[in-house]
FIGU-971062 format. One record per residue (C-alpha): x, y, z; residue number from 0; chain; residue in three letters. Coordinates in steps of 0.001 Angstrom, whole numbers, plus 500000, padded with zeros to 6 digits. Layout:
BEGIN
REC     east    north       up     i   ch    aa
REC        X        Y        Z   NUM    A   ALA
...
***
This chain:
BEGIN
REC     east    north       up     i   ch    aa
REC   069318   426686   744813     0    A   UNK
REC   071265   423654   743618     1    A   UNK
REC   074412   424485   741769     2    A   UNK
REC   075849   422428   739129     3    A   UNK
REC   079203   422740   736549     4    A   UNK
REC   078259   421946   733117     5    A   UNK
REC   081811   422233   731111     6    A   UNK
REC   084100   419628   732609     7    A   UNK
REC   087799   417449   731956     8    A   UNK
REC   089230   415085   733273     9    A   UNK
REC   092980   413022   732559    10    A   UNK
REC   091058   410052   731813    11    A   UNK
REC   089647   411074   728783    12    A   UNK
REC   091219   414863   727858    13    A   UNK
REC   094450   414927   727281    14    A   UNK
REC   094973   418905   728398    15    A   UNK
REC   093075   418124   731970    16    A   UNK
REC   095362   417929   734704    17    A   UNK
REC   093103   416696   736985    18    A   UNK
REC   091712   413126   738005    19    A   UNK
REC   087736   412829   737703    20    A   UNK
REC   087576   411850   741354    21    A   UNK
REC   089642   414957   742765    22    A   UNK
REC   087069   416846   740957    23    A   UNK
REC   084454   415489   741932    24    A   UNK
REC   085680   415960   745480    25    A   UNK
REC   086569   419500   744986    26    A   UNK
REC   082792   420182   743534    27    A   UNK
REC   081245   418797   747095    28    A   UNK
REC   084089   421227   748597    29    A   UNK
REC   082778   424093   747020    30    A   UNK
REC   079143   423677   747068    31    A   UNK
REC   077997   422019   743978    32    A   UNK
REC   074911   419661   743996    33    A   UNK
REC   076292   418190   740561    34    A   UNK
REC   079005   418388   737386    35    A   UNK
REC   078475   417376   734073    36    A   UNK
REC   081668   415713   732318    37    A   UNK
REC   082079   416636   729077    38    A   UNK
REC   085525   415564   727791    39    A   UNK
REC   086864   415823   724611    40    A   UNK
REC   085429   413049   722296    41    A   UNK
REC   086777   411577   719331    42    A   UNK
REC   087573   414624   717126    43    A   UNK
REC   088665   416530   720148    44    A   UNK
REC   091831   416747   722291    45    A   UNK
REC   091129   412657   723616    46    A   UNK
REC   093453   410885   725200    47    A   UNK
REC   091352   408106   724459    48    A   UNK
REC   092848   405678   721390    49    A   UNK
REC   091428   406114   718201    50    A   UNK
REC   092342   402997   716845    51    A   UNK
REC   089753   401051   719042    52    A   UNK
REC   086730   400082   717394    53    A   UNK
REC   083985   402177   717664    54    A   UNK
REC   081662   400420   720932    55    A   UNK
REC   085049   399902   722176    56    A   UNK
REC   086561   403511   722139    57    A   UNK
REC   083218   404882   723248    58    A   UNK
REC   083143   402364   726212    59    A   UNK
REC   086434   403674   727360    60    A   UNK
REC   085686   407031   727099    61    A   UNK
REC   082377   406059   729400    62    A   UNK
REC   084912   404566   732081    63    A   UNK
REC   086394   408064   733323    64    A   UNK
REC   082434   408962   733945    65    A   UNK
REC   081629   405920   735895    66    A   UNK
REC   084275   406459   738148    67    A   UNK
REC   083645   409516   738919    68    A   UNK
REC   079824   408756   739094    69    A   UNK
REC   080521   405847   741508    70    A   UNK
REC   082682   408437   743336    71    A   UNK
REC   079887   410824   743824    72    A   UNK
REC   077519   408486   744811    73    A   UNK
REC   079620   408121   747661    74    A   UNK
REC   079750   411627   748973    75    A   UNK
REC   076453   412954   747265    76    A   UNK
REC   077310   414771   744453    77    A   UNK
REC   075484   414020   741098    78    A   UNK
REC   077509   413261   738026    79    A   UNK
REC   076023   413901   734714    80    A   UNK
REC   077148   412417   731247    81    A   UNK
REC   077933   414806   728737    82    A   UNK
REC   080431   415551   725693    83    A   UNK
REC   082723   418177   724023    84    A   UNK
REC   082891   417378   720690    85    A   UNK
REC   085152   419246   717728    86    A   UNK
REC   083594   420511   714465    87    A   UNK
REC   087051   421609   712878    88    A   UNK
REC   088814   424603   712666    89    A   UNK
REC   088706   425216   716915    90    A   UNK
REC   085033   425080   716506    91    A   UNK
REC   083736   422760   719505    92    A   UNK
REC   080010   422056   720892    93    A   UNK
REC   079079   420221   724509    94    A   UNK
REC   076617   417766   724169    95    A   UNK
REC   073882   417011   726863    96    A   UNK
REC   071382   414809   727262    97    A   UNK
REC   072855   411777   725245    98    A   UNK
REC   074318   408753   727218    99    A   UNK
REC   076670   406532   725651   100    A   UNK
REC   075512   403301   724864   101    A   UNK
REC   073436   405523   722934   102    A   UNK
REC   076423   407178   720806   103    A   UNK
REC   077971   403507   720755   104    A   UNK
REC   075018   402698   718843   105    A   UNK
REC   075821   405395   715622   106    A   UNK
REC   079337   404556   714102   107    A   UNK
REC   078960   407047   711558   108    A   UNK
REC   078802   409571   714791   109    A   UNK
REC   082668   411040   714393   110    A   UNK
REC   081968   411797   710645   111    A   UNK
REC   078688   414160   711486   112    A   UNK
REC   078580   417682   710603   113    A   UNK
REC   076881   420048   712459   114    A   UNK
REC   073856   419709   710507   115    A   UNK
REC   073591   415874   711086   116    A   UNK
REC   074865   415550   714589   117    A   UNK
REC   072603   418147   715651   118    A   UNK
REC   069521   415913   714192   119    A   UNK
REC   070850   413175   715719   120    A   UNK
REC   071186   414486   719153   121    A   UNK
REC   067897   415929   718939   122    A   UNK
REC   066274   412890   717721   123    A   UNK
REC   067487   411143   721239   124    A   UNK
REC   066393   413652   723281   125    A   UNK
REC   069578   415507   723852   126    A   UNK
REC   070197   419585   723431   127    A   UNK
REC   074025   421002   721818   128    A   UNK
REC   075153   424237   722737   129    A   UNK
REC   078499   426073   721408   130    A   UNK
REC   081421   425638   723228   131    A   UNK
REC   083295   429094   723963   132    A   UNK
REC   081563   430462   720742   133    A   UNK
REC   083880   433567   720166   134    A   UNK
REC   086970   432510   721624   135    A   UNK
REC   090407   433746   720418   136    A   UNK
REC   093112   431307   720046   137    A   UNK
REC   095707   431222   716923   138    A   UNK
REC   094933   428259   716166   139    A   UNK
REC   091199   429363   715328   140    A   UNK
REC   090790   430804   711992   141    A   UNK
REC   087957   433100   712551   142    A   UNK
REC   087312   433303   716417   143    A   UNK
REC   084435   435678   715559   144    A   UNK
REC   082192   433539   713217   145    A   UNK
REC   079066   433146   714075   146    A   UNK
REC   077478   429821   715251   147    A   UNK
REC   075012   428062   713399   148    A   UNK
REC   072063   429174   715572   149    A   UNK
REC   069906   426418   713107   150    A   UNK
REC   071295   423553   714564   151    A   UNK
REC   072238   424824   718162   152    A   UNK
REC   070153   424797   721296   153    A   UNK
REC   072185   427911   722973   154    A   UNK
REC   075797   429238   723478   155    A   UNK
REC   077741   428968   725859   156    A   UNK
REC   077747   432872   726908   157    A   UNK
REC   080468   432720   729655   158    A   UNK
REC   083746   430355   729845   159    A   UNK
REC   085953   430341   732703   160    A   UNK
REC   088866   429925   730184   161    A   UNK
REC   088157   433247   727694   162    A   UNK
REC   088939   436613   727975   163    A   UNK
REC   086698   439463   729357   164    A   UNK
REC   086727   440497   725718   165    A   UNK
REC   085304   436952   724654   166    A   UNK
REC   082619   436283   727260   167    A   UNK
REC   081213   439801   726748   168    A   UNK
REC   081433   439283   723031   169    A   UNK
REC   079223   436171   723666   170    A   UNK
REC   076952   437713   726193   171    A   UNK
REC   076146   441047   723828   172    A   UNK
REC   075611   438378   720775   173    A   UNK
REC   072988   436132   722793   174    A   UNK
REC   071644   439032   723712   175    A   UNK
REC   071189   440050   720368   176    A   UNK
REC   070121   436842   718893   177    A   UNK
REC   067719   436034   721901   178    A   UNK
REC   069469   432938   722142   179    A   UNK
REC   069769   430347   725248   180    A   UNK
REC   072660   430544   727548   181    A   UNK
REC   074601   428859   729729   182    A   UNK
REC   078202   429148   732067   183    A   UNK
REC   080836   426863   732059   184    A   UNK
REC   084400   426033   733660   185    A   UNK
REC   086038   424927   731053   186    A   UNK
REC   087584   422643   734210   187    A   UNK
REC   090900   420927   733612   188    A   UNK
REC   092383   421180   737498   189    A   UNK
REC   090548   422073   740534   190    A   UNK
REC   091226   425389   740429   191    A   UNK
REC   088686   426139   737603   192    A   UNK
REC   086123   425152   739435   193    A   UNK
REC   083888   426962   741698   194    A   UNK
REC   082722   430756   740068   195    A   UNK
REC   080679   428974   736710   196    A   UNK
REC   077614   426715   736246   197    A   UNK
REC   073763   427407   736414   198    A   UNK
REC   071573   427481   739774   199    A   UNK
REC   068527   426230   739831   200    A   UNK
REC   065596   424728   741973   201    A   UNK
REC   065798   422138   740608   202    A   UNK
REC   067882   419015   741850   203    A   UNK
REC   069278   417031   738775   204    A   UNK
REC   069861   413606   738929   205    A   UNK
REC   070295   412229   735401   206    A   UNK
REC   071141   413183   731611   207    A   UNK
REC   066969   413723   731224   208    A   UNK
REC   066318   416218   733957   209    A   UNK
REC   069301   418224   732747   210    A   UNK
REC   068112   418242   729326   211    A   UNK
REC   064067   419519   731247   212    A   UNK
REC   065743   421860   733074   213    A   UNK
REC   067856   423471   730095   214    A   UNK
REC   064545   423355   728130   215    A   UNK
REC   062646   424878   730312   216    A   UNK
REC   064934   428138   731455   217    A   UNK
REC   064341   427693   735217   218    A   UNK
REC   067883   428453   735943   219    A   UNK
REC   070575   430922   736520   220    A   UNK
REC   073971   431810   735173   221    A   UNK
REC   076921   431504   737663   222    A   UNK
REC   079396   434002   736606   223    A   UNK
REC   082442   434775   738724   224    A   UNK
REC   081186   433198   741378   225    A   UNK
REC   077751   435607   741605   226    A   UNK
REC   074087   434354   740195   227    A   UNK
REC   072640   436156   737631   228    A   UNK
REC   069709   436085   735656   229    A   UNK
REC   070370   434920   732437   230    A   UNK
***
């Protein structure tokens, strides 16, 4: 089974990560990942990325963190996936697969989408959304218990390194409810997040596309504290 981190940060582009893109990287390889997706805040999330840049030009260096650590895992063979967290307001946040960025670059009116319109849009590329930490608690989230939109979402994410036991079960009793997709994620800002979350699968992913056939098609399992289960 090939394992592989879907909910990633790194300095270069989120300005809570503590961690450089290549040290994670590294630390994936050390702890027997096939693969991460990076999904760093984007533009209406916590970016340490300049939002005064024109539009090609702030996606392009939010893209740059990515190819560096692609270019590092080429190296040591790890495969590095292209992926966003994006914020819909009020704490509310969804991770993005299956889009690359010349492909966001492409959409100015991207950063003013609601959930409604960037879901369209990311399906209309070829792309799947799933809610980030769905139920989490934070005071600076209104209502951590609304539900997600399940009419514009692909899945939820059902277990986050970062929430409470209270949270994650929350999530995993709701998707079991709903019948919903799920997936597990890090939440990674240092290298010590990594290494108990993800999906398994038999699958080896190489690109954006395959992670998008493999989501798609269920053949995978949940990572959770470190154990696969089914999902």
């Amino acid at each position: 089974m090939y394992k592989y981190e879907l909910h990633t940060h790194s300095r270069g582009c989120s300005a809570c990560a503590i961690a450089e893109c290549t040290e994670i990287v590294d630390a994936a390889k050390e702890k027997g990942y096939a693969g991460i997706v990076f999904t760093n805040h984007f533009y209406r999330g916590n970016t340490s990325i300049d939002r005064n840049l024109p539009w090609k030009d702030f996606v392009e260096a939010y893209k740059q963190d990515y190819l560096i650590a692609k270019e590092r895992g080429n190296k040591i063979g790890i495969d590095v996936i292209f992926g966003i967290e994006e914020g819909m307001g009020k704490g509310k946040e969804v991770l993005i697969y299956g889009i690359e960025a010349d492909v966001i670059a492409g959409e100015p009116n991207f950063a003013a989408m609601d959930l409604k319109m960037l879901s369209d849009f990311v399906h209309k590329n070829g792309g799947v959304i799933y809610a980030a930490h769905p139920f989490r608690q934070r005071h600076y989230i209104a209502n951590p218990r609304q539900e997600p939109d399940l009419n514009y979402l692909d899945g939820i994410e059902v277990y986050n390194h970062g929430n409470t036991k209270e949270d994650n079960q929350y999530a995993a009793e709701y998707a079991k409810q709903k019948g919903v997709s799920t997936i597990s994620g890090g939440d990674v800002h240092s290298v010590g997040d990594l290494g108990t979350t993800g999906i398994a699968t038999p699958i080896r992913i190489k690109s954006s596309k395959e992670l998008v056939e493999v989501l798609k098609s269920g053949d995978y399992q949940l990572i959770i504290d470190g154990r696969k289960v089914m999902k």
